[in-house]
N, C-alpha and C positions, 0 to 999 in steps of 0.2 A: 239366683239363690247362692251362689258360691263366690259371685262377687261380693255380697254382704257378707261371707262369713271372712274375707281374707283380710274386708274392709276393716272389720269389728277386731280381727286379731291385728292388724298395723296398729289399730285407735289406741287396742288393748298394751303394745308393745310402747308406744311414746306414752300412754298414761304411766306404766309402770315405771320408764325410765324418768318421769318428774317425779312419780311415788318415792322411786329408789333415793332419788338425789335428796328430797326433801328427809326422806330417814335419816341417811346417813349424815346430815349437814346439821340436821336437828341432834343425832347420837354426838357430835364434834361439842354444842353447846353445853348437852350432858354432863361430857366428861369433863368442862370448866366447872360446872356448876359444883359437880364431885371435888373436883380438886381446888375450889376455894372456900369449900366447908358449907356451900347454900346443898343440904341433902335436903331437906322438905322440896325444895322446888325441882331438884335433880329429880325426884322419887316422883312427882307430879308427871312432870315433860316425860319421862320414862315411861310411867304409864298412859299419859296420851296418845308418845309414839307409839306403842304396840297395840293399844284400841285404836287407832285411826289407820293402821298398816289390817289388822282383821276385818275391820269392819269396812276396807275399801276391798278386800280381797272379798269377803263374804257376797258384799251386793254386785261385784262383777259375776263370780258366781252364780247368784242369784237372777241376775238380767241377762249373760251373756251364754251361761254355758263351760263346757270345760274351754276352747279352744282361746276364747277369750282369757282364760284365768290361768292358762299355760303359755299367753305372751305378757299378760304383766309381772307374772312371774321372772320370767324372760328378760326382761326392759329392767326389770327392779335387781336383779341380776348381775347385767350389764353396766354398770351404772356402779357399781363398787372397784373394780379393780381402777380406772383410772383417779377412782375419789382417794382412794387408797395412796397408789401412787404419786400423788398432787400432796397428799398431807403426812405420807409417811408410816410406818406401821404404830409408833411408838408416842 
């Protein structure tokens, strides 16, 4: 039993870190989209990202538990400051 719970929080932490990257690499698109006056489609991808960032949070949740949902947390986390750094604040 405790082996599947460390299992489910590793699975949990590398899900979040491809969750995380794909946010942020999606928010990077965003803010093109903003800054070359496409806002309909900015405003779209914008609200995709945030329903598809809750609605992967909610069914870990929902399947896995807290511990599960306190490593893609975790993983989704991680996974900014180097993205950060790689493309700058500004």
């Amino acid at each position: 039993m405790m082996t599947e719970t460390w299992i489910g929080a590793a699975l949990g932490l590398v899900a979040g870190a491809g969750l995380g990257w794909l946010f942020f690499r999606l928010l990077a698109l965003n803010t093109r989209l903003y800054a070359t006056g496409q806002a309909m489609a900015a405003a779209a991808l914008h609200l995709g990202r945030l329903g598809g960032v809750a609605a992967t949070l909610l069914g870990v949740v929902l399947i896995g538990g807290a511990l599960p949902l306190l490593a893609v947390l975790a993983g989704f986390l991680l996974v900014r400051p180097p993205l950060i750094r790689r493309y700058g604040r500004a």
